[in-house]
N, CA, C and O atoms as a printed pandas DataFrame, in Angstrom:
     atom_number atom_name residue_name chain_id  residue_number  x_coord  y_coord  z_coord
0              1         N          UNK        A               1   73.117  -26.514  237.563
1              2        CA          UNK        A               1   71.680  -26.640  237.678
2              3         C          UNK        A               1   71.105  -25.602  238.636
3              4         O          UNK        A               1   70.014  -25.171  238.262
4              5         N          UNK        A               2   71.594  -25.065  239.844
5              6        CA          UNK        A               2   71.474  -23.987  240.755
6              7         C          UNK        A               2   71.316  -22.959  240.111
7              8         O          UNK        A               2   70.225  -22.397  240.208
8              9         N          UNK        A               3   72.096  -22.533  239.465
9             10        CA          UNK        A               3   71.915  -21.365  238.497
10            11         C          UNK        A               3   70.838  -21.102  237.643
11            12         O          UNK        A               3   70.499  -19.930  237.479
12            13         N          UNK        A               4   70.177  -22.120  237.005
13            14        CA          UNK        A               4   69.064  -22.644  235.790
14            15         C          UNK        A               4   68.045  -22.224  237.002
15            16         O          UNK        A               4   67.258  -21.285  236.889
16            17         N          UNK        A               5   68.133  -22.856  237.916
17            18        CA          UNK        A               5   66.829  -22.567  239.092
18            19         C          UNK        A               5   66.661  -21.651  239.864
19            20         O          UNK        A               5   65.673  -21.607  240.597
20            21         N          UNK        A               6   67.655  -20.675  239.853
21            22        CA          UNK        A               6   67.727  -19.053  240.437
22            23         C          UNK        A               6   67.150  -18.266  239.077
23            24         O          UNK        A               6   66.157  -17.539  239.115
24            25         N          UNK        A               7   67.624  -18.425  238.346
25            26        CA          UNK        A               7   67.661  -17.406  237.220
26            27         C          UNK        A               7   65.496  -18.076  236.977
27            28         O          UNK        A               7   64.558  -17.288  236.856
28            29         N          UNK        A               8   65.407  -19.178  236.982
29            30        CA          UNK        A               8   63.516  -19.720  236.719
30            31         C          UNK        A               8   63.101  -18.730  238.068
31            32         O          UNK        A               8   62.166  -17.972  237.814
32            33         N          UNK        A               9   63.386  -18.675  238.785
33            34        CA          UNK        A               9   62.430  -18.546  239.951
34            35         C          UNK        A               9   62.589  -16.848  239.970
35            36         O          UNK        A               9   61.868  -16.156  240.689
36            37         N          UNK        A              10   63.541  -16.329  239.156
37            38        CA          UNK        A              10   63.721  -15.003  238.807
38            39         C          UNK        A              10   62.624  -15.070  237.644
39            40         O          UNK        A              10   61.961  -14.035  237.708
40            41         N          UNK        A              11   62.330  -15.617  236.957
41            42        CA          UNK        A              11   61.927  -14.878  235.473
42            43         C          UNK        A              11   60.137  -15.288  235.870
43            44         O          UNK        A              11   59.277  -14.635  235.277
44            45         N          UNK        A              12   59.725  -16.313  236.821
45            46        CA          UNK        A              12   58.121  -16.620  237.173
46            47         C          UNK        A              12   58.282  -15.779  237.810
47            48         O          UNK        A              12   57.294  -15.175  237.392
48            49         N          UNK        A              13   58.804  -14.926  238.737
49            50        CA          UNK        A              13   58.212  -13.931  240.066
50            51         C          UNK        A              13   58.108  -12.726  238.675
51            52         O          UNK        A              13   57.047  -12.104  238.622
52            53         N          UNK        A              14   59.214  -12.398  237.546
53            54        CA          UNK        A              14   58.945  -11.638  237.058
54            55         C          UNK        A              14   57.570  -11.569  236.273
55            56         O          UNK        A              14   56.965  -10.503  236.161
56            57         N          UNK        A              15   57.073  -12.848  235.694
57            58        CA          UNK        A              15   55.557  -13.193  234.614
58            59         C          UNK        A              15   54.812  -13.341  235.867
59            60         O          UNK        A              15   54.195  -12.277  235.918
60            61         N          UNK        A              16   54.566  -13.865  236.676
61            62        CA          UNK        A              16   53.014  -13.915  237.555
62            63         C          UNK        A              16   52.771  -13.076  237.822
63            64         O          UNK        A              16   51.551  -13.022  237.667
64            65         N          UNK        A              17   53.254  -11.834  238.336
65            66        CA          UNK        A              17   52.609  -10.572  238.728
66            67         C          UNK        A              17   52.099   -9.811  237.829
67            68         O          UNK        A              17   51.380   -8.888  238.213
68            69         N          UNK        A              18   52.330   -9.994  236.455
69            70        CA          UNK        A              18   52.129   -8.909  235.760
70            71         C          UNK        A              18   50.341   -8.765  235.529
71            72         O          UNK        A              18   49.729   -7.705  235.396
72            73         N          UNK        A              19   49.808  -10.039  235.531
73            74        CA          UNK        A              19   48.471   -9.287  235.933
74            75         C          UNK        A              19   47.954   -8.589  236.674
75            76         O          UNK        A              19   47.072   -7.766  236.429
76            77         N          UNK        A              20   48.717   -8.977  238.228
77            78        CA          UNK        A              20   47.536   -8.452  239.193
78            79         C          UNK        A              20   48.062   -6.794  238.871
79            80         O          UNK        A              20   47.208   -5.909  238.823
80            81         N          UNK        A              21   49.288   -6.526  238.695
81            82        CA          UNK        A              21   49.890   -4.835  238.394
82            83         C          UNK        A              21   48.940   -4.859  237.734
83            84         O          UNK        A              21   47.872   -5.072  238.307
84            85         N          UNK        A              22   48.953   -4.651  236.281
85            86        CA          UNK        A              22   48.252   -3.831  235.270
86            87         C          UNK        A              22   46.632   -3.918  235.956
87            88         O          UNK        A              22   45.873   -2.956  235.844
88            89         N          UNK        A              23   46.277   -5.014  236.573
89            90        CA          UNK        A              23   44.470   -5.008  236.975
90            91         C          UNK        A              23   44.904   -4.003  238.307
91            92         O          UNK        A              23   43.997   -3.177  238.399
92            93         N          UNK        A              24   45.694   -3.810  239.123
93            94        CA          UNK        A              24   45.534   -3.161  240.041
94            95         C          UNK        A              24   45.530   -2.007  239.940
95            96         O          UNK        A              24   44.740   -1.383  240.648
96            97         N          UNK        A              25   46.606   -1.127  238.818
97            98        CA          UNK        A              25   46.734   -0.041  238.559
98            99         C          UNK        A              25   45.416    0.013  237.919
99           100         O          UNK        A              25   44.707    0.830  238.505
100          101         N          UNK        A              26   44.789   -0.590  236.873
101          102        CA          UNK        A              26   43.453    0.084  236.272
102          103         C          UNK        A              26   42.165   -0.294  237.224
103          104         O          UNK        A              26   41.157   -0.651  236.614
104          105         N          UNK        A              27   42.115   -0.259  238.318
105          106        CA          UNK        A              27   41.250   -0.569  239.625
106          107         C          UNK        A              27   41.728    1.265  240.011
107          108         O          UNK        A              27   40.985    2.176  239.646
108          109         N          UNK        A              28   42.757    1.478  240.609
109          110        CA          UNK        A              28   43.281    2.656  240.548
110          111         C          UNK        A              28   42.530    4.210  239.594
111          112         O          UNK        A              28   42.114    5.313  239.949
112          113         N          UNK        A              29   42.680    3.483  238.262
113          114        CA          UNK        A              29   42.280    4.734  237.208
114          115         C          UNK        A              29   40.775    4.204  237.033
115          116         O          UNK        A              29   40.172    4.755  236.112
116          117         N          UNK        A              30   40.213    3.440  237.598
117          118        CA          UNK        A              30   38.576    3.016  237.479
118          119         C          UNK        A              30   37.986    3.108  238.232
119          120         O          UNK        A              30   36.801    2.807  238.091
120          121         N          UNK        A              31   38.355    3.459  239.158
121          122        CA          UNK        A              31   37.650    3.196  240.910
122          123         C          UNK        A              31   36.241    3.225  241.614
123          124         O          UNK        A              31   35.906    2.445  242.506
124          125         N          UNK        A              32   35.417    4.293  241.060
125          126        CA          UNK        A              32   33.984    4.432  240.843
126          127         C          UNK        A              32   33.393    3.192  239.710
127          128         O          UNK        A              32   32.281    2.726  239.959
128          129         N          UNK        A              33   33.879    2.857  238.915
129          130        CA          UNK        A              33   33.411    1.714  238.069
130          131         C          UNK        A              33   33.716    0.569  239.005
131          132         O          UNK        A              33   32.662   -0.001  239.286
132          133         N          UNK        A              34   34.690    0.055  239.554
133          134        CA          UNK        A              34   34.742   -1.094  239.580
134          135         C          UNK        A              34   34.174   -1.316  240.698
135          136         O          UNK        A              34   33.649   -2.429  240.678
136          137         N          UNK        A              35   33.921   -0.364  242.416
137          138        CA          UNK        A              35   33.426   -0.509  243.249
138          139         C          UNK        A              35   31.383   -0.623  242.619
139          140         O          UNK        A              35   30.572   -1.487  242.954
140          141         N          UNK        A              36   31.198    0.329  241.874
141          142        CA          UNK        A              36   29.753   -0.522  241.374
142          143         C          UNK        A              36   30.051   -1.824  241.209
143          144         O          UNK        A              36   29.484   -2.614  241.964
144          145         N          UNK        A              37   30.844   -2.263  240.363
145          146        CA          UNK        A              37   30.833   -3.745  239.544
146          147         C          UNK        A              37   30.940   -4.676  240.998
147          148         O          UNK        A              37   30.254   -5.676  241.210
148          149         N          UNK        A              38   31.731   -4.235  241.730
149          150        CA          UNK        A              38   31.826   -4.808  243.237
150          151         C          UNK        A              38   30.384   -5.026  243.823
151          152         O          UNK        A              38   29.581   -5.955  243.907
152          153         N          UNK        A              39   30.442   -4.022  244.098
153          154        CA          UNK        A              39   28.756   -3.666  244.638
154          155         C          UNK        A              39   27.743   -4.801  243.658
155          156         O          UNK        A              39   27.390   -5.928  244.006
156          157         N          UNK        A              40   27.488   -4.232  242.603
157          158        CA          UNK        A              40   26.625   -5.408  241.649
158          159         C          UNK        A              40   27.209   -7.185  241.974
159          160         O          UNK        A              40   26.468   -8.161  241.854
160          161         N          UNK        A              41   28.078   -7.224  242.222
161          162        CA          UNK        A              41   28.522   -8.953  242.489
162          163         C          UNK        A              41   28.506   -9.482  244.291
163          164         O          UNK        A              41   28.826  -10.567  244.778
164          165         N          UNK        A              42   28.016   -8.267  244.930
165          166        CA          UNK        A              42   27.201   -8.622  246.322
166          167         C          UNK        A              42   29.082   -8.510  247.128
167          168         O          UNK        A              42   29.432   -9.521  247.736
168          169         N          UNK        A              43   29.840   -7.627  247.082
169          170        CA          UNK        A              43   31.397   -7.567  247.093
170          171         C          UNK        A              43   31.067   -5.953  247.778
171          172         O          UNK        A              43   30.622   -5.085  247.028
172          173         N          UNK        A              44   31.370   -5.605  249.486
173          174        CA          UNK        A              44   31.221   -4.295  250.009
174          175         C          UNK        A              44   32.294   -3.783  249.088
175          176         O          UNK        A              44   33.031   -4.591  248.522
176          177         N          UNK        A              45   32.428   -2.451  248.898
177          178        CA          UNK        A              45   33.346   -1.517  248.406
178          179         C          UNK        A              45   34.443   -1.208  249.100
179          180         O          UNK        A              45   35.457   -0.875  248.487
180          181         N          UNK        A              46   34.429   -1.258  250.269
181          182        CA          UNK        A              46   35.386   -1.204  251.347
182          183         C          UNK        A              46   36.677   -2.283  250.988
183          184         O          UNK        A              46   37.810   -2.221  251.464
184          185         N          UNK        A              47   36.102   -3.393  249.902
185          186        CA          UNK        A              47   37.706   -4.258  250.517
186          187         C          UNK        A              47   38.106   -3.760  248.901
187          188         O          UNK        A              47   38.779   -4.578  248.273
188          189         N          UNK        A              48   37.824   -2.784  248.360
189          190        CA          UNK        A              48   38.503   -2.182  246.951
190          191         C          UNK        A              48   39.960   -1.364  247.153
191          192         O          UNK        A              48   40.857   -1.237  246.319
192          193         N          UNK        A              49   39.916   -0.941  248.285
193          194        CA          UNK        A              49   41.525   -0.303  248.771
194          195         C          UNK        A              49   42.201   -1.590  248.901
195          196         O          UNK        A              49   43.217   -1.770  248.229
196          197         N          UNK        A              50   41.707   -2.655  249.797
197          198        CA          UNK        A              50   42.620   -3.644  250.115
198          199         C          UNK        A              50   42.636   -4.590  248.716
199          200         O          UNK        A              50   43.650   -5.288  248.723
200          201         N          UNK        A              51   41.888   -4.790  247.640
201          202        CA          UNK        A              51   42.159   -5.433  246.332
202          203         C          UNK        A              51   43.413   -4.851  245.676
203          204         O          UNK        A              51   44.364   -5.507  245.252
204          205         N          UNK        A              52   43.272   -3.514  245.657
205          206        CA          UNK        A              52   44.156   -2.894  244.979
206          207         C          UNK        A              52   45.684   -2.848  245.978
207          208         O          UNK        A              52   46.645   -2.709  245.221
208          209         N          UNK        A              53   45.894   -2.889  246.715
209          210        CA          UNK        A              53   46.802   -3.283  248.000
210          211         C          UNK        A              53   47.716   -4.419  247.504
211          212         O          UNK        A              53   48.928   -4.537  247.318
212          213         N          UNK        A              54   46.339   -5.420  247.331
213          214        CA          UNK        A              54   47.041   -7.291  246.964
214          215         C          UNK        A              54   47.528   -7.111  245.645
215          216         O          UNK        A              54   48.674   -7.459  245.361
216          217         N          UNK        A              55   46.516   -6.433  244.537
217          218        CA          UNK        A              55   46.799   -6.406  243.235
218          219         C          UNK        A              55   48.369   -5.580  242.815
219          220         O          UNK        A              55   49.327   -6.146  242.289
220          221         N          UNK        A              56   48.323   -4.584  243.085
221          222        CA          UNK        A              56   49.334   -4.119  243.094
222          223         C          UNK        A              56   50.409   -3.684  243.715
223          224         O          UNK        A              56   51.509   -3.438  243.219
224          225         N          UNK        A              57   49.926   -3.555  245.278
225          226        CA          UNK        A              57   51.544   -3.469  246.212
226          227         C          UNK        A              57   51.991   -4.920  246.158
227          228         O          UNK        A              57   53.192   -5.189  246.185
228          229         N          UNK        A              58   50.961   -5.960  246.074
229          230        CA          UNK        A              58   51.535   -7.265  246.282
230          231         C          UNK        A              58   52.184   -7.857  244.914
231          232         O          UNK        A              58   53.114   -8.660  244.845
232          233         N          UNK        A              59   51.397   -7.207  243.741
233          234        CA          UNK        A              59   52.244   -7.704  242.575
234          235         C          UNK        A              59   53.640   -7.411  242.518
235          236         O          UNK        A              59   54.522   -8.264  242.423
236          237         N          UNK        A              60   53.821   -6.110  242.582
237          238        CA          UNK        A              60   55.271   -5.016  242.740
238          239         C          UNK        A              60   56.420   -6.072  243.914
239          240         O          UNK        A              60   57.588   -6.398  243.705
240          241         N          UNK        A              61   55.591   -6.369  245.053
241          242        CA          UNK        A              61   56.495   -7.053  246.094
242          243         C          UNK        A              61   56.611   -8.579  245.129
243          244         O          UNK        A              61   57.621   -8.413  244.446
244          245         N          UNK        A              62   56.240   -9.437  244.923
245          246        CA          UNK        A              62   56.522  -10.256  244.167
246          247         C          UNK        A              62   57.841  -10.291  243.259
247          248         O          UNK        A              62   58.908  -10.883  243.418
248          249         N          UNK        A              63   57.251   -9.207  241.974
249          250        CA          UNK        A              63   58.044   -9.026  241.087
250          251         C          UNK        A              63   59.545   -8.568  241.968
251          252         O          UNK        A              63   60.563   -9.035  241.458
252          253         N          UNK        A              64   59.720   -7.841  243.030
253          254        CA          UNK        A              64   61.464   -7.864  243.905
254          255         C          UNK        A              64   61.514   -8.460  244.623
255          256         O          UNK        A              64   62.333   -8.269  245.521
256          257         N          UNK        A              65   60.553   -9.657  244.631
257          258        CA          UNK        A              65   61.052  -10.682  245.674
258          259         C          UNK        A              65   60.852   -9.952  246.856
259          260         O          UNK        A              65   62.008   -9.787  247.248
260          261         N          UNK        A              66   59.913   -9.268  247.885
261          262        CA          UNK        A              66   59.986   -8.309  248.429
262          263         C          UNK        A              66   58.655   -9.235  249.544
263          264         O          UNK        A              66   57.613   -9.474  248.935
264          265         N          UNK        A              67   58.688   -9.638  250.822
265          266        CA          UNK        A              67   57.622  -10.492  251.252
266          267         C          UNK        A              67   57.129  -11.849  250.313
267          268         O          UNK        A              67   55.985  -12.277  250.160
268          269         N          UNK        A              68   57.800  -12.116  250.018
269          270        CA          UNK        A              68   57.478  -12.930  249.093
270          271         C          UNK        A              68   56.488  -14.254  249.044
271          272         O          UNK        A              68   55.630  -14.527  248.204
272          273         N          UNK        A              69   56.929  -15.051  250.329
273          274        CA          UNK        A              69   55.777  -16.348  250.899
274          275         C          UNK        A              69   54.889  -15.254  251.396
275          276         O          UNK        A              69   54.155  -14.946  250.457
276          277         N          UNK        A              70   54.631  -14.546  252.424
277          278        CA          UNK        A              70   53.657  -13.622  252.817
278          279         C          UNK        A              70   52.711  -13.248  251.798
279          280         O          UNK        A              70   51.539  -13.618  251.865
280          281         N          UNK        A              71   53.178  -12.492  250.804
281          282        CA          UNK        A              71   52.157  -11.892  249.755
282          283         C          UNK        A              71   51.872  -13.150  248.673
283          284         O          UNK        A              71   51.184  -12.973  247.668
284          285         N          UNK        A              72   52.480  -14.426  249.003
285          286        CA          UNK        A              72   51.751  -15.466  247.888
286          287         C          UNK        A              72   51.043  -16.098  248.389
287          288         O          UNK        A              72   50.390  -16.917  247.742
288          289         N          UNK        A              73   50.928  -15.985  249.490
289          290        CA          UNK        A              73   49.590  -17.194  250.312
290          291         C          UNK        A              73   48.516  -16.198  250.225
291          292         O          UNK        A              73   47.529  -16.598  249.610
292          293         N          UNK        A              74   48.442  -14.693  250.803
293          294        CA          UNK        A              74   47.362  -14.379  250.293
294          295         C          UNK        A              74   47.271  -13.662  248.888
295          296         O          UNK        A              74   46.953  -12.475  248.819
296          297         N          UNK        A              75   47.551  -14.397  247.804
297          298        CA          UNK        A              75   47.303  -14.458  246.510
298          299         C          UNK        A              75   46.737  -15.582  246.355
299          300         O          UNK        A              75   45.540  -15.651  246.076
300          301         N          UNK        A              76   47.198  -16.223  246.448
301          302        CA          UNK        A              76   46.137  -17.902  246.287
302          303         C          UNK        A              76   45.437  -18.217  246.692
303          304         O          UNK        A              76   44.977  -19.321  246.400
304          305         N          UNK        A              77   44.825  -17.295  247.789
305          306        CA          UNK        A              77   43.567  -17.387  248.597
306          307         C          UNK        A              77   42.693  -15.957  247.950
307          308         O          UNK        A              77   41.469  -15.895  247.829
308          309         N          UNK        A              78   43.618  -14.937  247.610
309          310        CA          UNK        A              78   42.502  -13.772  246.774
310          311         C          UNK        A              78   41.721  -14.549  245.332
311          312         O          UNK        A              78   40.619  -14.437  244.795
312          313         N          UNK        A              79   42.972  -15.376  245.074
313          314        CA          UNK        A              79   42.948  -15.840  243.222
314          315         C          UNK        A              79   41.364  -16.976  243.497
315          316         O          UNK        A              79   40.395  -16.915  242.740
316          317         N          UNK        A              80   41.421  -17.697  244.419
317          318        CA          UNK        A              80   40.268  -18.660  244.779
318          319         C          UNK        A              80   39.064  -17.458  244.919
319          320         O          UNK        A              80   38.194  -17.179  244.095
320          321         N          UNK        A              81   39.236  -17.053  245.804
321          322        CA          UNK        A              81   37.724  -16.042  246.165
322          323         C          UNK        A              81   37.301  -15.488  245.331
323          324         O          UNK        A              81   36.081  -15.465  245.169
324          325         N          UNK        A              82   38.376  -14.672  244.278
325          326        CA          UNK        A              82   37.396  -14.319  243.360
326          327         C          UNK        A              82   37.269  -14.902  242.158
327          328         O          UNK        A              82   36.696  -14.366  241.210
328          329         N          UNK        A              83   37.817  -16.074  242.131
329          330        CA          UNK        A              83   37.307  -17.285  240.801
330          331         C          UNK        A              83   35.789  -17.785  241.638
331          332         O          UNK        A              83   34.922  -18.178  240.856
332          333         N          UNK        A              84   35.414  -17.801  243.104
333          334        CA          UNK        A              84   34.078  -18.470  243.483
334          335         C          UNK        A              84   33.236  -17.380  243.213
335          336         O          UNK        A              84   32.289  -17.625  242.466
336          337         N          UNK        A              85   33.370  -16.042  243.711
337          338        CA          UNK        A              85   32.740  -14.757  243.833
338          339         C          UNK        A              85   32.640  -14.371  241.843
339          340         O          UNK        A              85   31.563  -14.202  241.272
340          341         N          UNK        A              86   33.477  -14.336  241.410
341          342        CA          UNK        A              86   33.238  -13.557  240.173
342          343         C          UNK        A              86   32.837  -14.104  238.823
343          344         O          UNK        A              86   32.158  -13.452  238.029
344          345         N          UNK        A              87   33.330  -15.455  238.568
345          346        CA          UNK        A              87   33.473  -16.441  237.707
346          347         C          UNK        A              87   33.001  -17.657  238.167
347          348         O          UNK        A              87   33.374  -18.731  237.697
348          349         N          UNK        A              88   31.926  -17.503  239.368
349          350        CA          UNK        A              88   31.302  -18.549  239.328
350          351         C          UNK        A              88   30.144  -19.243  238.635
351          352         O          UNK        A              88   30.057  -20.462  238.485
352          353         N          UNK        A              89   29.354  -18.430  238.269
353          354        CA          UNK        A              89   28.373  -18.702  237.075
354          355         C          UNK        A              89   28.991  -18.838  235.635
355          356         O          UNK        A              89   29.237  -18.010  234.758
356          357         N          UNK        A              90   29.174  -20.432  235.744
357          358        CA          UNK        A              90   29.680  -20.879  234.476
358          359         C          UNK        A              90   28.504  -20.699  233.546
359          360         O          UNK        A              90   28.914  -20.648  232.386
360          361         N          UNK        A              91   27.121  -20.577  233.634
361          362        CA          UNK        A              91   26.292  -19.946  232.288
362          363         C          UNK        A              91   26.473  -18.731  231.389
363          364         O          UNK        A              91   25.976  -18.445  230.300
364          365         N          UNK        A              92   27.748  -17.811  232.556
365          366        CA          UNK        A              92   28.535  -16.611  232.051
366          367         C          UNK        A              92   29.366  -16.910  230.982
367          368         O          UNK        A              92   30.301  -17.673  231.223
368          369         N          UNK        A              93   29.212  -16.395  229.624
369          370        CA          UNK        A              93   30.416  -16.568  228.755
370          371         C          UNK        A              93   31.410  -16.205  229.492
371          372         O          UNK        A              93   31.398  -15.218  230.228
372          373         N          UNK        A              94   32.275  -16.926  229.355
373          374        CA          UNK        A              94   33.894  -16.842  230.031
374          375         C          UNK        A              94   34.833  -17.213  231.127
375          376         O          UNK        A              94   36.058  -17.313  231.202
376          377         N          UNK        A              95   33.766  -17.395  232.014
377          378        CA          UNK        A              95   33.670  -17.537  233.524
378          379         C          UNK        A              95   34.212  -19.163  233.797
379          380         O          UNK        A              95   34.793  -19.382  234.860
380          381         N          UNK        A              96   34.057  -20.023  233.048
381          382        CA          UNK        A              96   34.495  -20.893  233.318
382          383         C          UNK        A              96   35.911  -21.167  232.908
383          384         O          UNK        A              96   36.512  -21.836  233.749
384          385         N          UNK        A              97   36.593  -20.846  231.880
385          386        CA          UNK        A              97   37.927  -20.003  231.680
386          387         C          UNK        A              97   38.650  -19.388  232.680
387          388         O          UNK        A              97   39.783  -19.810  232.913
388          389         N          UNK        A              98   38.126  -18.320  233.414
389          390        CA          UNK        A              98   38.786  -17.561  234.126
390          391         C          UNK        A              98   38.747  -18.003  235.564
391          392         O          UNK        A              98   39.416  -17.515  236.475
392          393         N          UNK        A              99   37.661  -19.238  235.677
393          394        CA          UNK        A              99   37.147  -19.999  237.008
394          395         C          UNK        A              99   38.998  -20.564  237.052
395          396         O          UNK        A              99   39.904  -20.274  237.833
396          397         N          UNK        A             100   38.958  -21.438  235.864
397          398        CA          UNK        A             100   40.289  -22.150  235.967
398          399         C          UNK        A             100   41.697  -21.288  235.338
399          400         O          UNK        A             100   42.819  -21.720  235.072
400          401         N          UNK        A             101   41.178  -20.030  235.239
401          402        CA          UNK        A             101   42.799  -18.851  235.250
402          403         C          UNK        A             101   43.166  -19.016  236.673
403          404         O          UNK        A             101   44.328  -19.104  237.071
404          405         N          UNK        A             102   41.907  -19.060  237.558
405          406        CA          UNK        A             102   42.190  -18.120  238.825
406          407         C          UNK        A             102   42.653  -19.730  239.509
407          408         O          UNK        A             102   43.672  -19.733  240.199
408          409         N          UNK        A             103   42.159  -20.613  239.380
409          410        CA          UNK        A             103   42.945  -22.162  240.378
410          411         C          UNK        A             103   44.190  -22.050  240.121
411          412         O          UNK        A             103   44.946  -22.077  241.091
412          413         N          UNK        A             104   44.877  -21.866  238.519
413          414        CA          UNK        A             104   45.864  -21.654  237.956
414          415         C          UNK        A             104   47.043  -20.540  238.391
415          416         O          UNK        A             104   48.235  -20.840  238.447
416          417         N          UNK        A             105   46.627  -19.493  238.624
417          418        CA          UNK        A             105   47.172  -18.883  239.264
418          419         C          UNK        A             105   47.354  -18.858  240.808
419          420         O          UNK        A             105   48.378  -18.457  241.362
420          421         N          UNK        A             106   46.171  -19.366  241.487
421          422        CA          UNK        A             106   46.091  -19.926  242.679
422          423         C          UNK        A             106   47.701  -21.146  243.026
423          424         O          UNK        A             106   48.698  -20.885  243.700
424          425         N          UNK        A             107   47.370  -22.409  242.271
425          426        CA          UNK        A             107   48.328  -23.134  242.427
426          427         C          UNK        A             107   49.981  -22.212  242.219
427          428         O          UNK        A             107   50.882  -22.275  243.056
428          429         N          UNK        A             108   50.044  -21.535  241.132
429          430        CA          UNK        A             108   51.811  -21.077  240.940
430          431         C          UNK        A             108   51.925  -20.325  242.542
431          432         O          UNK        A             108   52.863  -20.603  243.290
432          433         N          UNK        A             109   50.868  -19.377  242.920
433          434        CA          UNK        A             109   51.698  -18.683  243.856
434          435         C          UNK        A             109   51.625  -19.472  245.182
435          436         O          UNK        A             109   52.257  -18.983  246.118
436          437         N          UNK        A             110   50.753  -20.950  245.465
437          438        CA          UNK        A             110   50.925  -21.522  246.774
438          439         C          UNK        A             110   52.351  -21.832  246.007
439          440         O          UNK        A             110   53.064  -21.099  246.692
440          441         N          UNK        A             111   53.141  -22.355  245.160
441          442        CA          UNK        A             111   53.938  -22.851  244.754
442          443         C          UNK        A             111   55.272  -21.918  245.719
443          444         O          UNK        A             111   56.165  -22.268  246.491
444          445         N          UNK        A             112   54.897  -20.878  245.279
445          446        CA          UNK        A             112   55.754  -19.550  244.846
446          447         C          UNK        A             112   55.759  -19.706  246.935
447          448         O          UNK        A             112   56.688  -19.812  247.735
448          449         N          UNK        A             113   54.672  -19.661  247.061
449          450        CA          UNK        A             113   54.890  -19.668  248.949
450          451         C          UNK        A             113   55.753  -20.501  249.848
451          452         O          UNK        A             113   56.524  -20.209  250.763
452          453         N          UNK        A             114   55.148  -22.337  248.955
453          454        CA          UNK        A             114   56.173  -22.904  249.703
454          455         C          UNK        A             114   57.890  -23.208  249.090
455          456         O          UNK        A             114   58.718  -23.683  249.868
456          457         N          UNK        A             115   58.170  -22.957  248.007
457          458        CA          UNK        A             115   59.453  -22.812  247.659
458          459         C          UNK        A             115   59.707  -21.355  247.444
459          460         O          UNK        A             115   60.159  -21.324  246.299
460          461         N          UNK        A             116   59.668  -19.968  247.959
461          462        CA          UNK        A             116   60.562  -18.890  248.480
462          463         C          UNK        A             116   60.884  -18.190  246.844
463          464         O          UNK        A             116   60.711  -18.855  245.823
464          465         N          UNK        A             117   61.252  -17.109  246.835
465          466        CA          UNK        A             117   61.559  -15.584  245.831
466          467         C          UNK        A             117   62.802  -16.775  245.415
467          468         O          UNK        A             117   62.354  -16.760  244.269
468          469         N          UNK        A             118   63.708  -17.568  245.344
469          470        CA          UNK        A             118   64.724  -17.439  244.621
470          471         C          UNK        A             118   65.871  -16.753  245.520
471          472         O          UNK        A             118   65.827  -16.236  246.636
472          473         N          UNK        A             119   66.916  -16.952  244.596
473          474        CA          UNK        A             119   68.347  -16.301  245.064
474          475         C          UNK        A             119   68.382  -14.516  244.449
475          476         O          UNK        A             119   69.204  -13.701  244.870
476          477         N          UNK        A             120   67.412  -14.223  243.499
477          478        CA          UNK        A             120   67.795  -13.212  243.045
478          479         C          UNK        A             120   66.571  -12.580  243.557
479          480         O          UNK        A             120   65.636  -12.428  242.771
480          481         N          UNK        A             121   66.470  -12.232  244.656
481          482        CA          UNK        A             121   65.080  -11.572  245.021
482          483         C          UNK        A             121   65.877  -10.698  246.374
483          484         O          UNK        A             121   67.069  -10.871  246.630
484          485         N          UNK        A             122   64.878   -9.642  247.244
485          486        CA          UNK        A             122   65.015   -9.032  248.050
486          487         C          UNK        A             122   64.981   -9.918  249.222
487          488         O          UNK        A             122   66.091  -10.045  249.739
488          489         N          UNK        A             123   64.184  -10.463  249.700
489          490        CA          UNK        A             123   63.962  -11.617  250.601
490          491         C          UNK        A             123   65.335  -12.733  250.752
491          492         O          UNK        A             123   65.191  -13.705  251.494
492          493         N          UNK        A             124   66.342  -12.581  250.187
493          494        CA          UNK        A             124   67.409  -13.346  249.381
494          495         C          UNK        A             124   68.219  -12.493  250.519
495          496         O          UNK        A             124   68.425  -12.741  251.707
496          497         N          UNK        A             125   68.615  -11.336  249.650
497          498        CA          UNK        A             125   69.254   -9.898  250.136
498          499         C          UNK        A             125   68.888   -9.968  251.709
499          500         O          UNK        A             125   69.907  -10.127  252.380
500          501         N          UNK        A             126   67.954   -9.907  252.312
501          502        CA          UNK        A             126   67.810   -9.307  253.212
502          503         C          UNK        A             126   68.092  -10.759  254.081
503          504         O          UNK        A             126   68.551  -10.301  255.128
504          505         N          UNK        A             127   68.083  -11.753  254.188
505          506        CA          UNK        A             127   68.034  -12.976  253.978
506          507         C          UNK        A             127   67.024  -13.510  255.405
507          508         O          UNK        A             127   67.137  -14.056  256.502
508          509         N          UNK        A             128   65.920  -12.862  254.412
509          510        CA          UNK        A             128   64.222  -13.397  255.563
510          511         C          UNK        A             128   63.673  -13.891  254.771
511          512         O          UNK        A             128   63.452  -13.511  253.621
512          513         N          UNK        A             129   63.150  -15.541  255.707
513          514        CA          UNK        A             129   62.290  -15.737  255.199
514          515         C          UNK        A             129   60.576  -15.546  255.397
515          516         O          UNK        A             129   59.721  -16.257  254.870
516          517         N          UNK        A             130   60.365  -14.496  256.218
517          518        CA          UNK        A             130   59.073  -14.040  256.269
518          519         C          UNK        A             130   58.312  -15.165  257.166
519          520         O          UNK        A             130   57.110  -15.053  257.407
């Protein structure tokens, strides 16, 4: 059963990140767009280095188990802020969807915080628990 639950906690660190990567890298190749879109949702431009930081240095650390409780607590606190900030006007087509993507994803990575990367992670290897 140890094994079944190393190898799970290997294959969720591998699927949860893969959003914030691909949104972080295209934050990256968008950057003038999305700091307007920032700007337009009352969001300074300034915390667009540090989005892209969480989105993608923190996805990448995830996916190797790499800080692992560290970079999931503040994921579940980014995933809340911007389900209140972005997707809060449920009169928005969609927004109420993505209101409850972002609790959703919120809950896996407090998950991911208080039970640790797994046996097959860097955090494992290095054997910190942050």
């Amino acid at each position: 059963m140890k094994k079944l639950e190393d190898v799970g906690f290997l294959v969720a660190r591998i699927l949860m990140p893969v959003l914030f990567i691909v949104a972080g890298w295209g934050k990256v190749g968008g950057y003038a767009g999305t700091q307007q879109y920032m700007a337009h949702m009352g969001v300074p431009g300034f915390f667009l280095p540090l989005t892209i930081l969480l989105e993608l240095g923190g996805g990448l650390a995830v996916l190797l188990g790499f800080l692992t409780r560290f970079t999931a607590i503040f994921t579940a606190v980014f995933a809340i802020i911007t389900a209140l900030i972005f997707h809060g006007d449920f009169s928005v087509d969609g927004n109420s969807i993505n209101f409850m993507k972002n609790l959703t994803i919120a809950g896996g990575y407090l998950l991911l915080f208080i039970t640790g990367p797994g046996a097959y992670s860097i955090d494992r290897l290095l054997k910190k628990k942050w």
